[in-house]
C-alpha positions, 0 to 999 in steps of 0.5 A: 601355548600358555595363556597371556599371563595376569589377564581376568577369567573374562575373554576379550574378543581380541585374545579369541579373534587373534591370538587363539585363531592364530595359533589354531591356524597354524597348528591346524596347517591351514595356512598352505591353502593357497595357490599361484606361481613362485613368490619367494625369489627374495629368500635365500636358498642357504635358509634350508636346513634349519629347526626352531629352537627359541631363546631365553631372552629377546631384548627385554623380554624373559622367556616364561616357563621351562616349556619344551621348544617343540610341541606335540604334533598328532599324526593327523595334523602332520599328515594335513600339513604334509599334505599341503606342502610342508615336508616334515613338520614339526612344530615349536614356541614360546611365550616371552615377558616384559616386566615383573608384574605379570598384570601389567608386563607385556607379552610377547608370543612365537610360534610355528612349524619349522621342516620343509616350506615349498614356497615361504612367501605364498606361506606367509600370505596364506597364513593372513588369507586363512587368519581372516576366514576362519574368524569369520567362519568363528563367528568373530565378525568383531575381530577383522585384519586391519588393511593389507599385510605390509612387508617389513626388512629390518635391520639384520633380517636378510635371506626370508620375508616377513609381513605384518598386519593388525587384528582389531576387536571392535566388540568391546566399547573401546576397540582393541588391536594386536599386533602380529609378524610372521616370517618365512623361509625355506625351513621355517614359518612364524608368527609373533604377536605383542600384546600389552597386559596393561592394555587388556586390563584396561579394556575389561575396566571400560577405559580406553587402552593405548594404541598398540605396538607398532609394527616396525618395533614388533617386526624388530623384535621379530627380526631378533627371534629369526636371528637367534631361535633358528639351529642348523639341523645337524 
């Protein structure tokens, strides 16, 4: 996945704590160790069946690039992820902006596993489970989930489950927050994360950045991706 675009050569605690942990996490398979009864009652069986194939736009947002939908598995991660419960795997992404100047655009990031989710909404829980462990087994003790993860129903997102959390990143001098939705069904599972480049150049200049999108708007445009990047595998 390209990096958020126009940001300094400096590392913010966020970026490492949120986006990259995330996306290793998944690309990893991590988020299936989780156990316990059937959850996803709510998810539609007419879920299965679907791959991941990402838009050019959602609402304001350009998609970046000419990159592949899907992205290269190695064998060992799909056997890790066979192993825990997704039944051929494969993985696919996207990076979208907002506004010409990418130093002060927004960026809006999905990216996930689409084949055979055995129980979508224990998938969804597990993912926030393990985000949480392995930035702490990281050493990024700055960057925690705010709260629980809420689930979200906006308009036009039927037949899955989605929930949204808050990574915040207190190792700078004005803590920092992003975003992140992921949804779940019986093909598919994403997590899209917002994060405002204005924002981050604020933080590396010492000035305290604004509050982040909130999660009902994020949950929107990621209610839009679920509606437009999945295909029925023919």
């Amino acid at each position: 996945m390209p990096p958020p675009p126009g940001g300094s050569k400096k590392k913010t605690g966020l970026i490492v704590g949120a986006a990259v942990v995330a996306l290793a996490v998944i690309a990893g398979g991590g988020y299936l160790l989780f156990s316990g009864d059937d959850s996803s009652s709510g998810v539609a069986d007419s879920t299965k069946g679907y791959k991941l194939t990402p838009p050019a736009s959602v609402g304001d947002f350009k998609r970046m690039g000419g990159e592949s939908d899907d992205k290269e598995m190695k064998d060992s991660d799909k056997k890790d992820a066979e192993a825990m419960g997704i039944k051929n795997p494969n993985q696919a992404g996207a990076a979208y902006r907002s506004g010409d100047d990418p130093s002060t655009g927004k960026t809006l990031v999905m990216t996930g596993f689409w084949g055979e989710v055995e129980d979508p909404e224990k998938a969804v829980d597990g993912f926030f489970d393990i985000v949480r462990k392995e930035a702490s087994n990281g050493g990024e003790d700055d960057v925690q989930l705010q709260g629980s993860a809420k689930s979200y129903k906006p308009s036009g997102f039927k037949g899955a489950v989605m929930k949204c959390q808050n990574a915040k990143d207190s190792s700078q001098k004005e803590p920092f927050e992003v975003p992140m939705c992921v949804w779940a069904d019986y093909s598919t599972l994403v997590v899209v994360m917002h994060m405002d480049m204005s924002a981050m150049s604020q933080l590396e200049e010492g000035k305290k950045p604004g509050a982040p999108l909130a999660q009902d708007k994020l949950a929107d445009l990621a209610a839009k991706l679920y509606n437009t990047s999945r295909t029925k595998v023919s």
